[in-house]
C-alpha positions as CSV (number, residue, x, y, z in Angstrom):
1,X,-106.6,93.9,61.4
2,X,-104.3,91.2,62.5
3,X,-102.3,91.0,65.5
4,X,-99.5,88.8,66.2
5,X,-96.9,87.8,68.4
6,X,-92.8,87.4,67.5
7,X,-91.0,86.1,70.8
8,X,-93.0,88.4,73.1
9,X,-93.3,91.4,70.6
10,X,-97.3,92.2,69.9
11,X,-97.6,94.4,66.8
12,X,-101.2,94.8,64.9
13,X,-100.4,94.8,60.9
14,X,-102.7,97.1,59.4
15,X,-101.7,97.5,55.6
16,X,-102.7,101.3,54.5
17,X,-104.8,102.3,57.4
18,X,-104.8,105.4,59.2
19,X,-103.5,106.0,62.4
20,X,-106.6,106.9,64.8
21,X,-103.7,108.4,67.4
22,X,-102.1,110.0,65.3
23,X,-103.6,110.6,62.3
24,X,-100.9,109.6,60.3
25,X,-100.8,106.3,57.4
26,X,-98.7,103.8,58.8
27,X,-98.4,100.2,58.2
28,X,-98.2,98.7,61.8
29,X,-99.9,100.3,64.5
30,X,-98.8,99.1,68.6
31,X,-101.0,99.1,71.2
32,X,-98.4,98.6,73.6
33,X,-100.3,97.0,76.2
34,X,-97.8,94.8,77.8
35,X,-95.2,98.3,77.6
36,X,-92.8,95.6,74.9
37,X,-90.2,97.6,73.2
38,X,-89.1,96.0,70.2
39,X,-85.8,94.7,68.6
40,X,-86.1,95.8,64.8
41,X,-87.4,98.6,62.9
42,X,-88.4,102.3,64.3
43,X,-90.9,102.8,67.4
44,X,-92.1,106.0,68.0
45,X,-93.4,106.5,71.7
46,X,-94.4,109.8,70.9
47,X,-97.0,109.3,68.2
48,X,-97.6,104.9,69.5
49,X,-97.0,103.9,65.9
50,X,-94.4,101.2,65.1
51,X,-93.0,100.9,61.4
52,X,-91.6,97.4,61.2
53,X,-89.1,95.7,58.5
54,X,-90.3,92.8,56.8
55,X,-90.6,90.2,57.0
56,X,-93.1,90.0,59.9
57,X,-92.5,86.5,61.9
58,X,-95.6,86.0,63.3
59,X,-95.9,82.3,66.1
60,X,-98.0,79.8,65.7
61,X,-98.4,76.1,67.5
62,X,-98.5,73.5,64.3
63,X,-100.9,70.7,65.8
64,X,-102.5,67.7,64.4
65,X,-106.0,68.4,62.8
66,X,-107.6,65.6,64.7
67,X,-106.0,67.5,67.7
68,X,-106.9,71.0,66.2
69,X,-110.5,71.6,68.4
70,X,-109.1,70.1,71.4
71,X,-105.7,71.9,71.5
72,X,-108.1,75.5,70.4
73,X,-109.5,74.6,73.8
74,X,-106.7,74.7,75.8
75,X,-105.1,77.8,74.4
76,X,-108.2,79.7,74.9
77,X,-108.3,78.3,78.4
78,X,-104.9,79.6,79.4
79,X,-105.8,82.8,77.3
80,X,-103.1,81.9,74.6
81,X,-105.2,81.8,71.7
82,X,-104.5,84.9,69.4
83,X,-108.1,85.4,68.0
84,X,-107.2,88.2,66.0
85,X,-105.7,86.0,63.3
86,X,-106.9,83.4,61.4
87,X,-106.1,79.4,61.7
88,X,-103.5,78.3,59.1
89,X,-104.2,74.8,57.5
90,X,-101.0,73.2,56.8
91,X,-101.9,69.7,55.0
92,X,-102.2,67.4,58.0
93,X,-102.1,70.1,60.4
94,X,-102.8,73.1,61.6
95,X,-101.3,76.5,62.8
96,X,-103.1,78.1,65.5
97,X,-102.2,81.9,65.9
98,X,-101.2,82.2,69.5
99,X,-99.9,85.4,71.2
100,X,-97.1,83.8,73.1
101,X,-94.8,80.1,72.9
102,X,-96.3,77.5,75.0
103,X,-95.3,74.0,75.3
104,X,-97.9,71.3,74.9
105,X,-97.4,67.6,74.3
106,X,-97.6,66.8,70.8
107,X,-97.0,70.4,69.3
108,X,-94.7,72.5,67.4
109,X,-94.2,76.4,67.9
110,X,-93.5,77.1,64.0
111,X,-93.2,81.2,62.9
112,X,-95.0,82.8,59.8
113,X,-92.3,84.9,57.6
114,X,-93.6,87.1,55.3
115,X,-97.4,89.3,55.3
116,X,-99.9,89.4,53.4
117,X,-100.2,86.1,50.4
118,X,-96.6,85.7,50.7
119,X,-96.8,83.7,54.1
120,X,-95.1,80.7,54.8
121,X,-95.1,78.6,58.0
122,X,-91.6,78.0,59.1
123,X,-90.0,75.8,61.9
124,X,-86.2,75.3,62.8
125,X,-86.6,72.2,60.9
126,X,-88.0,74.2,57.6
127,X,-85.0,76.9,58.3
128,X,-82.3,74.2,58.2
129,X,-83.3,72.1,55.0
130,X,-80.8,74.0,52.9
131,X,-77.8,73.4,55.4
132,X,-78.8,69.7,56.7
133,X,-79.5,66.6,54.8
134,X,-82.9,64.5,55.6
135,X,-81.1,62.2,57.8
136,X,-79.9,65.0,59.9
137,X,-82.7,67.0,60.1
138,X,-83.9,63.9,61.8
139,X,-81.4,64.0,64.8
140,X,-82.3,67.8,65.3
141,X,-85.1,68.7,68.2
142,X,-88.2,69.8,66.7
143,X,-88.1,73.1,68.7
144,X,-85.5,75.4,70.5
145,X,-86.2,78.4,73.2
146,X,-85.5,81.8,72.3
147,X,-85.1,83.9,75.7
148,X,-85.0,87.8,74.5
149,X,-82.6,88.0,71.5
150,X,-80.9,84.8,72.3
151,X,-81.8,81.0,71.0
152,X,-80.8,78.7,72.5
153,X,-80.9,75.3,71.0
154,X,-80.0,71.3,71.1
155,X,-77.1,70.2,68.8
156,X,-76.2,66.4,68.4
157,X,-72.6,65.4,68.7
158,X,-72.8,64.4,65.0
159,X,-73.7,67.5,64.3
160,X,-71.5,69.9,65.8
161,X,-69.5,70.1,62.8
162,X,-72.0,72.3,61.5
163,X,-73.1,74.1,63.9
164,X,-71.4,77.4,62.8
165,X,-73.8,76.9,60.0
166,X,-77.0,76.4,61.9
167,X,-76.5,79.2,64.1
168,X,-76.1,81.7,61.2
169,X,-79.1,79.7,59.2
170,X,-81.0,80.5,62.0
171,X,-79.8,84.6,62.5
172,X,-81.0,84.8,58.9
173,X,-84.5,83.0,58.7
174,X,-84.9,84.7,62.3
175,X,-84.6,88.7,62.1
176,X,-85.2,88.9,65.9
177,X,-82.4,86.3,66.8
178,X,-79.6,88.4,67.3
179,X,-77.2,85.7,69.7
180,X,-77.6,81.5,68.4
181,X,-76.2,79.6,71.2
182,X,-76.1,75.6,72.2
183,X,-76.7,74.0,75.4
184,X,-73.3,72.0,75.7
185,X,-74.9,70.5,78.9
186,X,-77.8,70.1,80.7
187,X,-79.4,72.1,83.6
188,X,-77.7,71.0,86.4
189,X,-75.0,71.7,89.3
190,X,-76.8,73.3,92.7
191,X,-77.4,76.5,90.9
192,X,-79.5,75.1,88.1
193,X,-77.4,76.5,84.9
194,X,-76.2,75.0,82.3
195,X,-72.8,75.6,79.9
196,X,-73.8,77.5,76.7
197,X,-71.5,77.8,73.4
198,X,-72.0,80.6,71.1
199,X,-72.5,79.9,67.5
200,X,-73.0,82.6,65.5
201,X,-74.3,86.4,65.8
202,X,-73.2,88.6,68.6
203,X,-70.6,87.2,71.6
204,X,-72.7,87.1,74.2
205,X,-75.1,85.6,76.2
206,X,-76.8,88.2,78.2
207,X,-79.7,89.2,77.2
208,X,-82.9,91.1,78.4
209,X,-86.4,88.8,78.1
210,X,-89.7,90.7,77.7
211,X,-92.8,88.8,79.1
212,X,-96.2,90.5,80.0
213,X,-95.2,93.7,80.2
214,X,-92.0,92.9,82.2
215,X,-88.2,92.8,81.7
216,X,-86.1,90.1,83.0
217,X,-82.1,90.9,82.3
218,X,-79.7,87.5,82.7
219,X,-77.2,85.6,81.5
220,X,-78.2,82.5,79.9
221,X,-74.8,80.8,81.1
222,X,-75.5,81.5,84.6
223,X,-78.8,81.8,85.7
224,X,-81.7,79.2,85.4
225,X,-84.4,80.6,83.1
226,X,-87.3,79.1,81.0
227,X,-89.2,81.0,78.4
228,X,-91.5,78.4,78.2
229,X,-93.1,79.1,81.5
230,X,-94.2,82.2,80.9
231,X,-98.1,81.2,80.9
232,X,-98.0,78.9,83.9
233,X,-96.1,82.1,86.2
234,X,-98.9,83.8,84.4
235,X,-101.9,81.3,85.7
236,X,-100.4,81.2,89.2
237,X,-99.9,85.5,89.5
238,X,-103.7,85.4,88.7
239,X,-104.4,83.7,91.6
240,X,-103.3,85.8,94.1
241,X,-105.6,87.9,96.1
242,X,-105.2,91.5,97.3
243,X,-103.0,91.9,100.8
244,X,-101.6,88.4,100.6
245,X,-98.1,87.5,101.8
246,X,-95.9,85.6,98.8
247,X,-93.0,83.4,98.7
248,X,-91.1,82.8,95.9
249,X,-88.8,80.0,96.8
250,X,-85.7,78.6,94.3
251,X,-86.6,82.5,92.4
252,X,-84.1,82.6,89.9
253,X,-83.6,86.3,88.6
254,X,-87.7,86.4,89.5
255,X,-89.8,86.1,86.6
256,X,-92.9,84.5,89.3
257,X,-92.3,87.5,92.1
258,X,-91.9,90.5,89.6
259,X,-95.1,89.3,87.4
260,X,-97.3,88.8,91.0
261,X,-96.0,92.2,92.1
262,X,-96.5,94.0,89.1
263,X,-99.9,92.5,88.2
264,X,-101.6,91.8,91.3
265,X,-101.7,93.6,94.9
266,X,-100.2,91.6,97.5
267,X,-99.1,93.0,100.8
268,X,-95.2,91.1,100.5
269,X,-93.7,89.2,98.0
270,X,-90.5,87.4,99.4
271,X,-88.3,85.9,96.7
272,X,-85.2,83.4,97.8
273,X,-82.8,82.4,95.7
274,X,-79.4,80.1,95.9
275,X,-77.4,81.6,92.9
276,X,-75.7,84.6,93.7
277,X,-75.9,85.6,89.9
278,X,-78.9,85.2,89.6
279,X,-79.8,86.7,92.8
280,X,-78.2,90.0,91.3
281,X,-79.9,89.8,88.3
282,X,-83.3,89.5,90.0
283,X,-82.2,93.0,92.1
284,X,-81.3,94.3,88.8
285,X,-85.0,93.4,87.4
286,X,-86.9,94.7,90.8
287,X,-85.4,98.1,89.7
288,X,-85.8,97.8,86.0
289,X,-89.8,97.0,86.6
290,X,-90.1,99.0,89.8
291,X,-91.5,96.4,91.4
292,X,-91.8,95.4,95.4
293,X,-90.1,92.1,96.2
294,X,-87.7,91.3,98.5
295,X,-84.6,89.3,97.3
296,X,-83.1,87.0,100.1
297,X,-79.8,85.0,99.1
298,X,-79.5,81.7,100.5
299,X,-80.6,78.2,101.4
300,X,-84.6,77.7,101.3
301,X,-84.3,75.3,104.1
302,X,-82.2,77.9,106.1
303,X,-83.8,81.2,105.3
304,X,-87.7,79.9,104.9
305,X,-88.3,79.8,108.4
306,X,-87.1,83.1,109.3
307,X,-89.0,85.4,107.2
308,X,-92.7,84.1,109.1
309,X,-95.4,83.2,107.6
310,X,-97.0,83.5,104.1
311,X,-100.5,83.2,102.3
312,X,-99.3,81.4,98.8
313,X,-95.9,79.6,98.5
314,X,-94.7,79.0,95.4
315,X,-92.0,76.3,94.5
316,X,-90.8,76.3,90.9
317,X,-88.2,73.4,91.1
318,X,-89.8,70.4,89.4
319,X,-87.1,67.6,90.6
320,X,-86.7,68.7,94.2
321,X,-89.5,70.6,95.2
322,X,-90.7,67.6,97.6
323,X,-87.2,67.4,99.6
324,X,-88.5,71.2,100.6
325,X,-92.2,70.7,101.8
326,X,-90.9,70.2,105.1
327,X,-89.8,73.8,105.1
328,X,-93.0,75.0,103.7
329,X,-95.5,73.4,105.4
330,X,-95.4,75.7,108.6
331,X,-95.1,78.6,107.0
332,X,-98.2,78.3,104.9
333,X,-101.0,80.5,106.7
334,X,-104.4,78.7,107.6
335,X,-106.2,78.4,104.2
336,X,-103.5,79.5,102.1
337,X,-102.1,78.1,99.4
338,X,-98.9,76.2,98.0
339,X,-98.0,76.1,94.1
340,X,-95.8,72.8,94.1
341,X,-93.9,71.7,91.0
342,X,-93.1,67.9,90.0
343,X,-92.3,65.8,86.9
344,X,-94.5,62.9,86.7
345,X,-96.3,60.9,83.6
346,X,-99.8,62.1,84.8
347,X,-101.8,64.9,86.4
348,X,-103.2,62.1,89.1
349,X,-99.2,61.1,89.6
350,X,-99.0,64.4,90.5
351,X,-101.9,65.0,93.0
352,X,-100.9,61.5,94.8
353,X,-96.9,62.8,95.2
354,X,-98.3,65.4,97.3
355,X,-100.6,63.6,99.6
356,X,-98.3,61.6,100.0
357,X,-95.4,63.6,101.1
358,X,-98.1,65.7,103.1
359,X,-99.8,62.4,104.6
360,X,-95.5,61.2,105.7
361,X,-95.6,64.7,107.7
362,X,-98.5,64.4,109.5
363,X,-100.7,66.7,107.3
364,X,-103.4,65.9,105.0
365,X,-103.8,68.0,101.3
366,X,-106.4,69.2,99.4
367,X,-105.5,69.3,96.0
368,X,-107.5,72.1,94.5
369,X,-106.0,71.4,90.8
370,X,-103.1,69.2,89.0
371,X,-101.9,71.4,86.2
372,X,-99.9,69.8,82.9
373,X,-97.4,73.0,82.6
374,X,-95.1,71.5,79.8
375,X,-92.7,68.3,78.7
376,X,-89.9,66.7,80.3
377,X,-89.7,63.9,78.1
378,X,-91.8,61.5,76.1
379,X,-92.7,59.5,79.2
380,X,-92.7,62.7,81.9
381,X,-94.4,66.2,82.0
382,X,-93.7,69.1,84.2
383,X,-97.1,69.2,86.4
384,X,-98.1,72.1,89.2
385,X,-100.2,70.9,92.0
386,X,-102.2,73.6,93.7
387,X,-103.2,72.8,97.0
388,X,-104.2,73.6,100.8
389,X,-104.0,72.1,104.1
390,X,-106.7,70.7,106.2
């Protein structure tokens, strides 16, 4: 029995065997424990058996082998690690089987086309070396995000020539990539979204993004979004305790409120958002789960302190987060807890920021942990610092 993982789709390949459901011989069975529906192929929700085209894509992280037992480590820490398939050796490296994309320094999501002997590892590098010369492969990021049926990708200037041809490389090595779009700028503006062109496949950039059992439905062109958080929203959510009172700030169409809602049992989750758009979608996605969370449009600084107090904060914005702790700090509840988010080189960098911000406002932290929660750049990582006052 293997099980896998393609972009948030959990299917368990089992050539010739018999449904026990159902009775009937099928070649992929579903479990569907997260509730995914899937993109290709036939799912009967009847019967719970799934009958998938091939070839199967199934995600890996491609890591160093004198890496391999350490990085093992950490995926089975953050309960990444997809133990019901075998580690790939790939030369030099090695493909660990994980059940969902994360982003670790010095890694490389990669996807497995094909079943049985007639797998083959492949990355967007490997699905562009029959459009792009060496030398360009070399100006291409290593990775790109796929949020639902959308990718979303890096193209160089020198490249853009052919980027009609990347995107439809990529719809072709990539049967679950229905949309191929590029970031023409970065996140900014005070909304956090970015301009996005469509290359290839359908026109349009909406999109609905499956992740632990819950649906998030946006628009990649105007609401902030990052795939590659789905484990950290994950680690935080497991932290809350029955009856507590959440606050989401800087929510976006609330992936962090929706997952603590649905998963845990808090008494209020509270989720504030700037964008308009996105504060539509996330009303849209509180329906769609049937989840409890309130949405508030507006400013954090204006609407934080009149919704009282609250047992866990959370603040997901990594560059701004400590312009806001102002706002936060006398709402927190004695002994509860805030989930602050920062770019810095190291964990400790981290941990200092926010005593020191604390410390400047007359309050002293305890840092209960300094998470690394993905890359920035080469010299920066995105960090979460759990702490308390005292």
């Amino acid at each position: 029995m293997c099980e896998s993982e393609v972009v948030g789709i959990s299917v368990r390949t089992i050539p010739g065997y018999k449904n026990a459901i159902t009775g009937k011989d099928t070649a992929m069975v579903e479990k569907l424990s997260c509730g995914h529906e899937f993109i290709d192929g036939k799912f009967n929700t009847d019967n719970l058996y799934y009958t998938a085209p091939a070839p199967v894509e199934n995600t890996h992280l491609r890591v160093e082998r004198k890496r391999g037992e350490e990085v093992r480590k950490k995926l089975m820490a953050a309960g990444v690690l997809d133990r019901a398939r075998k580690v790939i050796r790939d030369g030099d490296y090695l493909l660990l089987p994980v059940k969902e994309e994360i982003d670790l320094p010095g890694t490389e999501i990669v996807r497995v086309a094909g079943k049985g002997s007639k797998m083959r590892a492949l990355s967007l590098s490997d699905s562009l070396k029959d459009v792009l010369s060496a030398e360009e492969l070399a100006m291409m990021p290593r990775s790109f995000d796929i949020i639902g049926d959308i990718a979303v990708l890096e193209i160089p200037e020198e490249l853009m020539s052919k980027g009609k041809s990347i995107g439809e490389s990529l719809l072709s090595t990539f049967k679950n990539i229905k949309v191929v779009a590029r970031k023409k700028t970065s996140v900014g503006t005070e909304y956090r979204t970015r301009e996005v062109e469509v290359l290839a496949g359908e026109p349009r950039t909406e999109t609905t993004h499956k992740e632990y059992g819950c649906l998030y439905r946006l628009d990649v062109s105007n609401a902030y979004f990052s795939p590659r958080l789905g484990t950290e929203r994950m680690r935080v959510a497991s932290q809350v305790k029955e009856d507590e009172r959440v606050l989401v700030m800087f929510a976006g169409v609330g992936p962090y409120a929706i997952l603590i809602a649905k998963k845990r049992k808090p008494s209020e989750v509270v989720a504030i958002e700037l964008n308009p758009s996105a504060v539509e979608y996330m009303k849209e996605n509180v329906k769609l789960n049937k989840a409890k969370v309130v949405p508030v449009l507006g400013d954090v600084k204006t609407e934080t302190p009149k919704l009282g107090r609250f047992d866990r904060i959370i603040m997901p914005l990594p560059k701004d987060a400590g312009d806001f702790l102002d706002v936060a700090l006398p709402t927190l509840n004695k002994g509860g807890v805030i989930h602050y988010y920062t770019f810095t080189g190291t964990t400790k960098e981290a941990a200092d920021e926010v005593r020191k911000i604390c410390g400047g406002l007359g309050r002293k932290a305890d840092v209960l942990a300094s998470v690394e929660c993905g890359t920035y750049s080469p010299c920066l990582s995105r960090m979460c610092v759990d702490f308390r006052l005292i």
